[in-house]
C-alpha positions as CSV (number, residue, x, y, z in Angstrom):
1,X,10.4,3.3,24.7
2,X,7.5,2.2,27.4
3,X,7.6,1.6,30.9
4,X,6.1,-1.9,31.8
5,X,3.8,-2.7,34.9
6,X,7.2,-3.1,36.9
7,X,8.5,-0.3,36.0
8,X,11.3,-1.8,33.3
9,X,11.9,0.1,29.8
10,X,10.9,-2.2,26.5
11,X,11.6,-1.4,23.7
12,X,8.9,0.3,21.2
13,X,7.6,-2.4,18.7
14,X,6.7,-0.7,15.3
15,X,4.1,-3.0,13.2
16,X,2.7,-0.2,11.0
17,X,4.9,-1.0,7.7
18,X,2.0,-1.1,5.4
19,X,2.5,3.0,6.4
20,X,6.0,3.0,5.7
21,X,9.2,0.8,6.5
22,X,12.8,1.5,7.8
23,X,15.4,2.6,5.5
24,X,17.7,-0.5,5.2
25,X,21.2,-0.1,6.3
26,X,22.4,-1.5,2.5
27,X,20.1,1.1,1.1
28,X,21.1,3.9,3.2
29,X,24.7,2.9,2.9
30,X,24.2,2.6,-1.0
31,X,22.5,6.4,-0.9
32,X,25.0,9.0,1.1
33,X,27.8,9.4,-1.5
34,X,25.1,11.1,-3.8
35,X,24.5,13.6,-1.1
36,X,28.1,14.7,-1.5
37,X,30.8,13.1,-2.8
38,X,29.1,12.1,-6.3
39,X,26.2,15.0,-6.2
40,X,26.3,15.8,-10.1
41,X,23.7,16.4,-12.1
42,X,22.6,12.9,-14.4
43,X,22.0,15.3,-16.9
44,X,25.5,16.5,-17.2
45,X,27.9,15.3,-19.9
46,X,31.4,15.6,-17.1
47,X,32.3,13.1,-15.5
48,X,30.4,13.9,-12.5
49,X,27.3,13.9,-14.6
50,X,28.2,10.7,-15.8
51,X,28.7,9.0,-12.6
52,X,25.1,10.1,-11.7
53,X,23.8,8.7,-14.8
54,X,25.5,5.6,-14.5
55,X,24.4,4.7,-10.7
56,X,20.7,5.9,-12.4
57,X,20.5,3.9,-15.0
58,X,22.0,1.1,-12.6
59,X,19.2,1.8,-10.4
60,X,16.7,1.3,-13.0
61,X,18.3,-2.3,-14.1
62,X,17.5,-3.4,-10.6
63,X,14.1,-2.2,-10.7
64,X,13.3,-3.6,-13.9
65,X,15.1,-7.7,-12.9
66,X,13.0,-7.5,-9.6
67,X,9.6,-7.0,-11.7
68,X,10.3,-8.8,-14.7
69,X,10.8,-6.3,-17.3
70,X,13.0,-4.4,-19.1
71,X,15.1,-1.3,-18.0
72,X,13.3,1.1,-20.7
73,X,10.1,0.6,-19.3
74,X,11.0,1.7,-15.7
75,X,10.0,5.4,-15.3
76,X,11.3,7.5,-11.9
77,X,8.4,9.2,-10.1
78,X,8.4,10.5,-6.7
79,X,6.4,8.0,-5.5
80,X,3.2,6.1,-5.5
81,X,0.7,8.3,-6.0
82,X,2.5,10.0,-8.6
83,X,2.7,7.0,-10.6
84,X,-0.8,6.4,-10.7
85,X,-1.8,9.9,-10.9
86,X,0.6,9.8,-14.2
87,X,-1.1,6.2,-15.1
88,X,-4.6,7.0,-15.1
89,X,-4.6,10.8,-16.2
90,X,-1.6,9.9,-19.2
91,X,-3.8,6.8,-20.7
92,X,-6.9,9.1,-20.3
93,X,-5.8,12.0,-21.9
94,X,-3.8,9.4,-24.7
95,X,-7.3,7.6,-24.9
96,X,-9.9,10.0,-24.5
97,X,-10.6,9.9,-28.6
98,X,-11.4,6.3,-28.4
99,X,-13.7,6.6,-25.0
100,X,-14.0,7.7,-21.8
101,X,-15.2,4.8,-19.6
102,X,-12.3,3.6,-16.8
103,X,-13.3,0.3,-14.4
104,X,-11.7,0.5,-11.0
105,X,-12.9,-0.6,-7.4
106,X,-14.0,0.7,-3.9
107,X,-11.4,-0.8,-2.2
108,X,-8.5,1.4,-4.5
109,X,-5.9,3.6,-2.7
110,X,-7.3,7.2,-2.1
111,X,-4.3,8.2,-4.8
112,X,-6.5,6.2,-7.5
113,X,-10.0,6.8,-6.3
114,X,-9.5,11.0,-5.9
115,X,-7.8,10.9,-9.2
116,X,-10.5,8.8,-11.3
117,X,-12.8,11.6,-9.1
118,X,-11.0,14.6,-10.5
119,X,-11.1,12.3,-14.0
120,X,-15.3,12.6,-13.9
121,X,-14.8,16.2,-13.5
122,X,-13.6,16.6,-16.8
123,X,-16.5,14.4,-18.5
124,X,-14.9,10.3,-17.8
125,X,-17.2,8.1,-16.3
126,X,-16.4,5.6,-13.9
127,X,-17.4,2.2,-12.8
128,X,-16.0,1.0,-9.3
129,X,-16.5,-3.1,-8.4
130,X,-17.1,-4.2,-5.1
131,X,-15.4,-6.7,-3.7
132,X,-16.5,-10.0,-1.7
133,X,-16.7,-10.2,1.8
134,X,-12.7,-11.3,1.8
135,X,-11.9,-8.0,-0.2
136,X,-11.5,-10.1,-3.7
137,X,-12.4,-8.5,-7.2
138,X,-14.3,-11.3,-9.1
139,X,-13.3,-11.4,-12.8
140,X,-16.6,-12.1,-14.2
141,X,-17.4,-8.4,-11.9
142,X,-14.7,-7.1,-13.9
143,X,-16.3,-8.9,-17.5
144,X,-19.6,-7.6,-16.8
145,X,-18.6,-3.8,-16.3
146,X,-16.4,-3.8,-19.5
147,X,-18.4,-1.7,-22.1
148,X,-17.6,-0.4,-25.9
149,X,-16.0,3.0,-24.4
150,X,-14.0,1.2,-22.2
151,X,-10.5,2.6,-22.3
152,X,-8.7,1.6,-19.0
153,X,-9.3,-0.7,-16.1
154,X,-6.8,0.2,-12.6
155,X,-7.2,-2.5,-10.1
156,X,-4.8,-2.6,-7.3
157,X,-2.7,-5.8,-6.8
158,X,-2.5,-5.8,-2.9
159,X,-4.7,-4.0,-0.3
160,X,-3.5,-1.6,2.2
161,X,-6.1,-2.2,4.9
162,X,-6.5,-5.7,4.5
163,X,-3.9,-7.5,2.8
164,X,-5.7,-9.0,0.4
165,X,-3.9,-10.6,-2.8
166,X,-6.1,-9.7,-6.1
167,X,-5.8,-12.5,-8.7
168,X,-4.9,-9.6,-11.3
169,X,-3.5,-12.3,-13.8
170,X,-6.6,-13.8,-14.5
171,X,-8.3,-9.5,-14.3
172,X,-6.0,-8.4,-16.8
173,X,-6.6,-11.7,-19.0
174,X,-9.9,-10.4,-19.4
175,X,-8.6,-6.6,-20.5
176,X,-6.2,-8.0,-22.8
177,X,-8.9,-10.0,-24.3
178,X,-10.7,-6.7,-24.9
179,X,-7.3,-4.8,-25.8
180,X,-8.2,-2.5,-22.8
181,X,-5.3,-1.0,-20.8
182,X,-4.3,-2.7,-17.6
183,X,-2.8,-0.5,-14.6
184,X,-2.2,-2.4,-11.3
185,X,-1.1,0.0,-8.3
186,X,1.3,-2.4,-6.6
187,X,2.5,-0.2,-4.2
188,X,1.7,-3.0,-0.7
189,X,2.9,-5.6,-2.8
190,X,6.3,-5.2,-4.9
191,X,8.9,-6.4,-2.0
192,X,6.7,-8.9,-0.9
193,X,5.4,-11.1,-3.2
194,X,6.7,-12.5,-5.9
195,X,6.1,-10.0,-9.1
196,X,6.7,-10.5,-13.2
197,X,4.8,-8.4,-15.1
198,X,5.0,-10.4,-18.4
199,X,2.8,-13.7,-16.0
200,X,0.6,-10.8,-14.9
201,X,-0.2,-9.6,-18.2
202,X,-0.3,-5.5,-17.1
203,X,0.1,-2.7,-19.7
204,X,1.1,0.1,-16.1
205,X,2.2,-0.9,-12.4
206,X,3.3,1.5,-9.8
207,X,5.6,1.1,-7.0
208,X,6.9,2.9,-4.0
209,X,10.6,3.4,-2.4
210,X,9.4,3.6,1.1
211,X,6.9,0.2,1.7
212,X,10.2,-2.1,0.6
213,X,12.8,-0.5,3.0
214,X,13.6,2.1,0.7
215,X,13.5,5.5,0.9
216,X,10.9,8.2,0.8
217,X,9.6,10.5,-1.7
218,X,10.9,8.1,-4.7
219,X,8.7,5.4,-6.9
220,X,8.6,4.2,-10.2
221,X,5.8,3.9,-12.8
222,X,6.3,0.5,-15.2
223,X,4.9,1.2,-18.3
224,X,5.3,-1.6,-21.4
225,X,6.2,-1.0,-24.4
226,X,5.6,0.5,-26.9
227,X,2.6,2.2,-24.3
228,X,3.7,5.5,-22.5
229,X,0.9,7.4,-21.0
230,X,1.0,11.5,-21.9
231,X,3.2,13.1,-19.9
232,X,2.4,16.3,-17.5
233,X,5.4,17.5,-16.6
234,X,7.2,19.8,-18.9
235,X,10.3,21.1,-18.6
236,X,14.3,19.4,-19.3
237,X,13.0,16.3,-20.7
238,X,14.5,13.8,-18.4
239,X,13.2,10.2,-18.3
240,X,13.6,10.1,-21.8
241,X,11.3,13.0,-22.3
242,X,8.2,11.5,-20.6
243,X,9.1,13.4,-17.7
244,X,10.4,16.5,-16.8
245,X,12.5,17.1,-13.4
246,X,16.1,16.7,-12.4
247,X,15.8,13.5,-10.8
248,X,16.3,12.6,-7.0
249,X,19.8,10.8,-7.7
250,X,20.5,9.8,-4.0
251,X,16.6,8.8,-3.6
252,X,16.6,6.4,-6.9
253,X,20.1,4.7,-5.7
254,X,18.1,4.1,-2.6
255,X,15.5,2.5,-4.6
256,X,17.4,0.4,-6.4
257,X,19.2,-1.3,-3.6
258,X,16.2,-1.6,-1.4
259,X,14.5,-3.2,-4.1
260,X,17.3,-5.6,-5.1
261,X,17.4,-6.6,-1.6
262,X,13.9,-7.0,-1.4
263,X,13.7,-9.5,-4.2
264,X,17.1,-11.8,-2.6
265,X,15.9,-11.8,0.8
266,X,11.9,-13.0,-0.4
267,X,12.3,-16.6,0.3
268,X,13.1,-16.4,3.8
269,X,11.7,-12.9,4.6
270,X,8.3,-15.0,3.4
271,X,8.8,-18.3,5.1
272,X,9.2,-16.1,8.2
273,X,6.8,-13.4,8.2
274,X,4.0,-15.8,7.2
275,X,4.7,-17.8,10.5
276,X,4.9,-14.5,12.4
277,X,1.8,-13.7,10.7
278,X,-0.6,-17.0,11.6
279,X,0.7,-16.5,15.0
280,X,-0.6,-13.4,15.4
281,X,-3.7,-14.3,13.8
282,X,-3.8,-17.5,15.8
283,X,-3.8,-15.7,18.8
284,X,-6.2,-12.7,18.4
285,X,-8.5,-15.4,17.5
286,X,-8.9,-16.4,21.0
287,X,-10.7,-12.8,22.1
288,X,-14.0,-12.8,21.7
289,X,-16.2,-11.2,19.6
290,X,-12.7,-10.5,17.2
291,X,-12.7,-10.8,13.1
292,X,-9.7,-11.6,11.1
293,X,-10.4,-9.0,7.7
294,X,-9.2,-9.6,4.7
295,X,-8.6,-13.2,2.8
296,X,-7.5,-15.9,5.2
297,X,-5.0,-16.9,2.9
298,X,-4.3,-14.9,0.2
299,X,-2.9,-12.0,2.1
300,X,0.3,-10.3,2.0
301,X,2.9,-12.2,4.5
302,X,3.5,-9.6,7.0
303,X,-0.3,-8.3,6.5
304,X,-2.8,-8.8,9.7
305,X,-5.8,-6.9,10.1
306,X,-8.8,-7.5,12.6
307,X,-12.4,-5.8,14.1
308,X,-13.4,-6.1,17.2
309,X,-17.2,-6.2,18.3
310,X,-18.0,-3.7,21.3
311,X,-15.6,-1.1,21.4
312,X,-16.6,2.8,21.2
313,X,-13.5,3.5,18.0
314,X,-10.2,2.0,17.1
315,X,-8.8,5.4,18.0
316,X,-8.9,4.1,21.9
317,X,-7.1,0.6,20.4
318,X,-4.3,2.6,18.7
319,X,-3.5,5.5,21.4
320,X,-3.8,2.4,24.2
321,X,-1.4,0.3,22.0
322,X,1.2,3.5,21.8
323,X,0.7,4.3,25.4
324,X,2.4,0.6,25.7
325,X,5.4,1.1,23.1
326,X,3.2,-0.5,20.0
327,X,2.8,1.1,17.0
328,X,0.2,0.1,15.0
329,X,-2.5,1.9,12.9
330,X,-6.5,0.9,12.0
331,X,-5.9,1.5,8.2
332,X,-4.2,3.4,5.8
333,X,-1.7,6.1,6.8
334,X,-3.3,8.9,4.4
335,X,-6.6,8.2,6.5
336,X,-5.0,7.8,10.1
337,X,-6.5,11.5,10.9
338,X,-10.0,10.9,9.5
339,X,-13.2,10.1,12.0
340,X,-14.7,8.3,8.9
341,X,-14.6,4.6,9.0
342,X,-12.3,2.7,6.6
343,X,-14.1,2.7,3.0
344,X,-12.4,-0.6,2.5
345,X,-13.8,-2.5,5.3
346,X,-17.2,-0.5,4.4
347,X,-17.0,-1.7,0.4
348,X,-16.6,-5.3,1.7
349,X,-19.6,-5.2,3.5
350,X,-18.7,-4.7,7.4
351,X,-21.4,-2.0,8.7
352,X,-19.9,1.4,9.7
353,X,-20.2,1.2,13.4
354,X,-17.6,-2.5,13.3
355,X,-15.6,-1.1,10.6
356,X,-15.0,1.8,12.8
357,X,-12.7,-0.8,15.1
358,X,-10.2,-1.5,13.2
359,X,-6.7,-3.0,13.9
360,X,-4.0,-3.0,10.9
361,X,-0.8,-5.0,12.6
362,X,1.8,-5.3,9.4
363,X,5.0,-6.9,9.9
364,X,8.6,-6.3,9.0
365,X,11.6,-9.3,8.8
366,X,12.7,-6.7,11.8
367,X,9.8,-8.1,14.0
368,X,10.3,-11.0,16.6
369,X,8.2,-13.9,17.8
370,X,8.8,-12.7,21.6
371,X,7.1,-9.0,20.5
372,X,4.3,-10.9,18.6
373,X,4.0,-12.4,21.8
374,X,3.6,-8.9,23.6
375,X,1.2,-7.2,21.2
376,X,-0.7,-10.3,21.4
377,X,-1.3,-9.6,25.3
378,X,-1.3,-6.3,25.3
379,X,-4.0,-6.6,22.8
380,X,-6.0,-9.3,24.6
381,X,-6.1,-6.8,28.0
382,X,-6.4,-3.5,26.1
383,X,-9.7,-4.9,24.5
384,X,-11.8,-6.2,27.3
385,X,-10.9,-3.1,28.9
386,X,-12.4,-0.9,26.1
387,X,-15.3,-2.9,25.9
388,X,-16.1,-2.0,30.2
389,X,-15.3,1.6,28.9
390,X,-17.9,1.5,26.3
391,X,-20.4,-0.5,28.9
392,X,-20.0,1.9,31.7
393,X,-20.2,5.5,29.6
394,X,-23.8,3.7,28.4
395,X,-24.6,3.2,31.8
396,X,-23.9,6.7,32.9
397,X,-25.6,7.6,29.7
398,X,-29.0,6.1,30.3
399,X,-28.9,6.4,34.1
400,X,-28.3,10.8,32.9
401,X,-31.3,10.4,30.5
402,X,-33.8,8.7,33.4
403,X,-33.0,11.8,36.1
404,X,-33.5,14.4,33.2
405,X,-36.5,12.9,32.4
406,X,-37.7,12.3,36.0
């Protein structure tokens, strides 16, 4: 909650969902009887056991319909970095024989970019393609860094920091015209957008619980057959022996329903958030010296990200947005904590000191035109008051310097 200028409460407005969303009430609902009342182990052959498996296996049917493919290629993880941790290390340790060369880009999650850095530890080399100005991969980029060695190319579908929409059919055209592997970490964008893996032409796609109303600390790594990258986890040989775990039964229901409801409520959940969306956009427009980020177009519906010109750090946009009930973030949620600027906005060309301020806004069906309405003036005082900030410590700053050097 936040007090207003008159002293009325308003409720918080939370437009960080890029970071994470709410658990829905259907998954939630669909989740608490596998805390308790049908807690066996899918492993089990009672009945109890079997119950498990069953609401499992359902899980993974649902999972499978909202992507386009089939229920054996869906693989449990506990999330989205796991799944492209078990991507890109499985295919390179599958592939190593026939080379060592992976294609990626600068503009990748930190749970690709760390991974393909631990990868040139042990001998891989890596090519990372920059993106335009809008955040976009081109494919002749992509054509041009494809050598001989090349064994696996992992470009992310939609952007966390910006919103940007890859054209990844057309990118993984070009690696299945080479009969390279394609991995696509979908993570911002299954929920959202429409997704069938068979039109996109990808060999690996990861996904995430948490970013589609579902819960934490569950994902899901598609994998097409026959291709199934090594596995790392040893143990009990559960999901079909790839990997090894008891799996998080109440967490995977979860899943499954969040992602079914995901893929019914699209249309609308679209139609709406993209008008939520423009009018945001529409309006921080109107402050000077602002900069939509990003693709104008071909962005995630709920996705809004911005710089502004002459303010010291988005740090001072975020804590004055919170100090007013808002909740939004400048980038990505792994690198809220971090000083250093956004490598995304830096990769696309933005020079450190704008890319330092930042604004990620990102939507939820949840959100309302009359708290669009807010943030936008919350926004438009908040920023001309950061910019007098900035003005008068440089004043106080060069009138300090001229007495200590009188």
């Amino acid at each position: 909650m936040a007090n207003s200028n008159n002293g009325e409460t308003l409720k918080a407005i939370y437009v960080d969902n890029a970071a994470t969303t709410a658990v829905s009430e259907n998954a939630l609902s669909a989740m608490l009887p596998f805390f308790r009342e049908n807690f066996g182990n899918p492993s089990a052959i009672h009945n109890a056991g079997l119950e498990a498996k069953k609401a499992l296996e359902a899980a993974r049917t649902a999972v499978a319909k909202a992507i386009g493919a089939f229920s054996s290629e869906i693989y449990f993880t506990c999330g989205g970095t796991e799944s492209d941790n078990w991507a890109l290390r499985g295919i390179c340790a599958s592939k190593s024989k026939k080379g060592r060369h992976i294609i990626s880009t600068e503009i990748e999650h930190k749970a690709v970019l760390n991974t393909l850095a631990a990868l040139q530890e042990q001998d891989f080399q890596v090519t990372l393609l920059k993106p335009d100005g809008c955040g976009v991969i081109a494919p002749e980029a992509l054509k041009n860094a494809i050598r001989p060695d090349t064994i696996l190319i992992s470009i992310m579908l939609a952007n966390n920091v910006v919103g940007t929409i890859q054209p990844i059919e057309r990118l993984a055209e070009i690696a299945k015209e080479r009969q390279i592997i394609f991995h696509t970490d979908a993570v911002q964008a299954v929920g959202h957008i429409p997704i069938d893996v068979r039109k996109l032409s990808v060999d690996l796609l990861s996904l995430s619980a948490h970013n589609f109303h579902g819960p934490k600390g569950v994902g899901a790594l598609y994998s097409k057959v026959p291709l199934v990258p090594a596995g790392y986890m040893t143990g009990g040989g559960q999901e079909r022996g790839h990997r090894s775990g008891t799996e998080h039964v109440p967490g995977i229901v979860g899943l499954g329903a969040a992602i079914k409801e995901a893929a019914e409520n699209m249309p609308a959940h679209t139609k709406y958030l993209v008008a939520l969306r423009d009018r945001l956009i529409g309006e921080i427009a109107k402050i000077p010296q602002s900069r939509l980020t990003g693709h104008p177009t071909d962005r995630l519906p709920g996705h809004a990200s911005f710089v502004f010109e002459g303010i010291e750090h988005s740090v001072y946009l975020i804590n004055s947005l919170n100090e007013k009930g808002i909740y939004a973030s400048s980038g990505s949620a792994c690198s809220a904590a971090s000083t250093d600027a956004p490598h995304v906005l830096t990769a696309m060309g933005l020079d450190t000191r704008l890319a330092h301020n930042s604004l990620r806004i990102t939507l939820s069906a949840d959100n309302t035109q009359d708290e669009i309405d807010r943030i936008c003036r919350q926004i438009s005082s908040i920023i001309p008051e950061l910019r007098n900030r900035k003005t008068r410590k440089r004043t106080k700053e060069i009138v300090s310097s001229v007495f200590d050097n009188y």
